[in-house]
N, C-alpha and C positions, 0 to 999 in steps of 0.2 A: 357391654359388647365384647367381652373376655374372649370369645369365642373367635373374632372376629380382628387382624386379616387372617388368625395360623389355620383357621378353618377351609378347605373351598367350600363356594356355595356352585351345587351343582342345579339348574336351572333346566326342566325337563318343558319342553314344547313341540307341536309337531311343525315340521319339516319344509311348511311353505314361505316362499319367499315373505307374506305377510304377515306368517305367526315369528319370522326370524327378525321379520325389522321390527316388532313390538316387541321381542329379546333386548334388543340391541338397544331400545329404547329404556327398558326397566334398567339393562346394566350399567347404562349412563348414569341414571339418580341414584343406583345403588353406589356406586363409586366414589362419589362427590359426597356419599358419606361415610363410605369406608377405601380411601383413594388406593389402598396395596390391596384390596379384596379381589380375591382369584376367583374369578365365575367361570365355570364349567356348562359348555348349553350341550346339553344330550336331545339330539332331535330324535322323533317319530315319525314315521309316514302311517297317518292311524287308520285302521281299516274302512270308516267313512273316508278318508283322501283319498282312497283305491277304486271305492265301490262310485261308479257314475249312474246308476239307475236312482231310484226313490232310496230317501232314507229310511221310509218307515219300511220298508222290506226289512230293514239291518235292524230296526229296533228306533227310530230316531236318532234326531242328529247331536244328542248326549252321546253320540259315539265319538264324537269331538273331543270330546273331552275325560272320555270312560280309562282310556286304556293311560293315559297320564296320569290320572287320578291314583288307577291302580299302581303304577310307577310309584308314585307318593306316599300312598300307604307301605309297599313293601319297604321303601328306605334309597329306592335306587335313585331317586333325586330329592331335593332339600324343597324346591318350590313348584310354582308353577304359573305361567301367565295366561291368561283367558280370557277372549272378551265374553263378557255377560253375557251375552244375547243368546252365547253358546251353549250354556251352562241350563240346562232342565230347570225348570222351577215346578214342574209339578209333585215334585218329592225331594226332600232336605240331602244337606252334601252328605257322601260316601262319610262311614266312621271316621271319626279323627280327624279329620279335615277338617279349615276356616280358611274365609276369606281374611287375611292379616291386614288388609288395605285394597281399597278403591282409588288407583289414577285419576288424576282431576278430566272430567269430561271432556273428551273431542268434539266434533260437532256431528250431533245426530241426524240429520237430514238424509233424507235418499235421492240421488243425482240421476239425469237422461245426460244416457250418451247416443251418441249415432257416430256409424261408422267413419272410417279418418276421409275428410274431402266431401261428406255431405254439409249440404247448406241446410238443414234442418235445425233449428232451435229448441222447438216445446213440442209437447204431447198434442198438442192439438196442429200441427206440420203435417202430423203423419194422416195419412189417409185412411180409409175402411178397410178394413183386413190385415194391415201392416202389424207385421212379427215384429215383440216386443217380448228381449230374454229376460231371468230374475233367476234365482235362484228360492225366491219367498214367497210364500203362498200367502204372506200377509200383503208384499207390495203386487201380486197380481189380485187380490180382493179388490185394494183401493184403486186400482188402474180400473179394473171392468167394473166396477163403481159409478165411475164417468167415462169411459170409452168402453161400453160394451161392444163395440163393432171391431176392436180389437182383437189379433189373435197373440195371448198370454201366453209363450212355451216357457218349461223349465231348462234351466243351463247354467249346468254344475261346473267344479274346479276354481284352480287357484286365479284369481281376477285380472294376474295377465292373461291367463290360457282364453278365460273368460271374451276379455277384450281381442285377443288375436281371430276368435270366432266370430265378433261382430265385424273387424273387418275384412276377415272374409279371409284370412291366412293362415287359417286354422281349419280345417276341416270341418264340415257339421252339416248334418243332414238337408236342414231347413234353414236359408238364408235368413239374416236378420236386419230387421229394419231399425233398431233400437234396442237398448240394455240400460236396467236401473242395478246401482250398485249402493253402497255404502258412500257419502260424502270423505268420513275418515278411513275409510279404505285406500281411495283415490288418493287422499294428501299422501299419505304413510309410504305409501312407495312412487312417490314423487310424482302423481297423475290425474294432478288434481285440475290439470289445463283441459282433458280431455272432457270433462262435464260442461255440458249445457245448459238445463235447466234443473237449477235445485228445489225441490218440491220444501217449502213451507209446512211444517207439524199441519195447518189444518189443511194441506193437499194432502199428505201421505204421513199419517203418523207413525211416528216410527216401534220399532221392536223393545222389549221389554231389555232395559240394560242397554242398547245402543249408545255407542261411541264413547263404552267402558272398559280398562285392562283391569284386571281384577288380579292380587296378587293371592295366591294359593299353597299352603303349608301344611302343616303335620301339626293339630293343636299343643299337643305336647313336646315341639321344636324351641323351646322358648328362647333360643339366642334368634333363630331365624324370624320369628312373628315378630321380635321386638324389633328387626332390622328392618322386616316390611313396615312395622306400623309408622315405622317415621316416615315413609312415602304416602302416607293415607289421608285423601283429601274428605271432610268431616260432612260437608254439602255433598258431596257424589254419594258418599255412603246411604247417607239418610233417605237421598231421593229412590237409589237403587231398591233400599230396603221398602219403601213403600210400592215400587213396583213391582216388587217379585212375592210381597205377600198376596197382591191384587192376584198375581199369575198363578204364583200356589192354590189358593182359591178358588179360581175359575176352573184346574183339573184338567186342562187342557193338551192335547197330543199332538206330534209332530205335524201333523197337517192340518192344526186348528191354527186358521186366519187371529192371531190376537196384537192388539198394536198397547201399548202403553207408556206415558212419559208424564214423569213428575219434575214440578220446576221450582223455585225459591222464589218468591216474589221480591221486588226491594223490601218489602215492610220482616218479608222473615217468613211467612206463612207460607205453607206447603199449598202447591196444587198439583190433582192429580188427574188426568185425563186416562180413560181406559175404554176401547172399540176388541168387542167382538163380530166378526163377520162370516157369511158364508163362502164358500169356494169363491164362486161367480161375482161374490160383492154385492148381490141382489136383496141380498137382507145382513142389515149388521143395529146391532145395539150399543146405547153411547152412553157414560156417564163422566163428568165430572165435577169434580167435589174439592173444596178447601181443606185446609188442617181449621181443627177447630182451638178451643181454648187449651187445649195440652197440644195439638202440633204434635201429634205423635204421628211417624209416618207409618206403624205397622196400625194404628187405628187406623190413618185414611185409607190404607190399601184394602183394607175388611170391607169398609164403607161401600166404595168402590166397585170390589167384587160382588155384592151383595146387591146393588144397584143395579148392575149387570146381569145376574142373576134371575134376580126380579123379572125385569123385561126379558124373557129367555133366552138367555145365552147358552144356558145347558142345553136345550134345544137343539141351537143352531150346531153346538161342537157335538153333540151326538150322532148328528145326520151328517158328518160328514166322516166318510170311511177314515179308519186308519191306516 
């Protein structure tokens, strides 16, 4: 680590209060292992945090992560932090690029809120008709799933804005009766009190890479990958990577409903759960599969997707617009 304190490490992310406390988080474990290392955080406001209509108008929401990336490649910052879930899997990273390391897992769950001073608890409080915001067309699948009498709006922005729109101090066209977010969203900027009910993987399975920092470099950075690999938890990596070949696989576009999560069992064996669905949640296909005698997790994610496949997932992700 030669390189390392006389270097900065300059740390590109965009610009919202939840991409800056997951900075602020990397630069803490980075520190503690190089304690005089100079982190430099160069924020963005990326043209998805601008744009409030649909993503797929921009291209999907790879625009999260597009214009950083491109940062990375040209040289104008050293890393980058990302949760997974953000990151495209339907086509392999920009040239040059690696993930140098995988943060150890958050908790993946998706939480109901209700506005501040309702006495509402669960999903089922709410009555017919009751507005229910998301930003995900994977957790409005699984909600109209079992509440088709639900009305499912989308509602974008940074997850206080988010939040200041459920209760109602925020401007927004259409009052809300309820909002699903991120469980490690809510901890990370201290608001994890405001969740009521946490949906259970078999109520709401979650997004592919959920409640993952992913750290991001230049392949050929070798002082900077070997700085990240020492943060790289070897269980997060493995489960990620059988996720996101599942996801690869499946070919899927920003407004295809896909949920997927891999777990380690105590004995060691992988398992992998993968749902594709339609908009409405009216039709979804399910497969889950173990590791077998190799436990390789880019086998089970093939497995997986193939399974999925099988029972027509192409199907369902073709009939639904981009």
């Amino acid at each position: 680590m030669t390189d390392f304190p006389d270097r900065s490490l300059r740390i590109g992310t965009r610009s919202s209060p939840m991409a800056l406390a997951q900075v602020e988080q990397v630069s803490a474990l980075l520190r503690r292992r190089e304690p005089d290392l100079n982190i430099e955080v160069v924020p963005i406001t990326t043209e998805a945090d601008k744009w409030q209509g649909d993503l797929a108008q921009l291209g999907g929401k790879g625009l999260y992560v597009k214009e950083i990336d491109q940062m990375l490649q040209r040289g104008s910052v050293d890393m980058a932090v990302h949760c997974v879930k953000d990151v495209p899997g339907d086509r392999p990273l920009p040239p040059g690029l690696i993930f140098a390391a995988y943060l150890p897992r958050d908790d993946i769950r998706d939480v109901l809120l209700f506005p501040e001073g309702s006495e509402r608890k669960t999903l089922d409080d709410l009555p017919p008709g009751a507005v229910v915001g998301t930003s995900a067309v994977r957790r409005k699948a699984q909600i109209n799933r079992v509440r088709p009498d639900l009305s499912v709006v989308r509602v974008r922005g940074a997850v206080g804005s988010r939040i200041e729109k459920l209760d109602g101090t925020r401007k927004i066209d259409t009052k809300l009766d309820a909002m699903v977010l991120a469980s490690s969203g809510l901890e990370r900027l201290g608001l994890a009190r405001r969740g009521r009910q946490v949906f259970g993987v078999d109520e709401m399975l979650p997004a592919v890479g959920a409640g993952t920092l992913g750290l991001e470099c230049r392949k050929d950075d070798g002082p900077v990958a070997g700085l990240l690999s020492e943060l790289n938890d070897e269980r997060t990596m493995t489960e990620i990577t059988a996720e996101r070949v599942m996801l690869h696989g499946l070919r899927g576009h920003c407004n295809s409903p896909i949920a997927g999560h891999c777990v380690t069992d105590p004995d060691g064996q992988l398992s992998l759960r993968g749902m594709v669905f339609s908009r409405d949640g009216s039709k979804f296909v399910h497969a889950h599969y173990w590791g077998e005698s190799s436990n390789d997790p880019g086998t089970l994610g093939t497995r997986v997707c193939a399974e999925l496949l099988r029972q027509g997932a192409r199907d369902i992700i073709e009939g639904i617009p981009h």
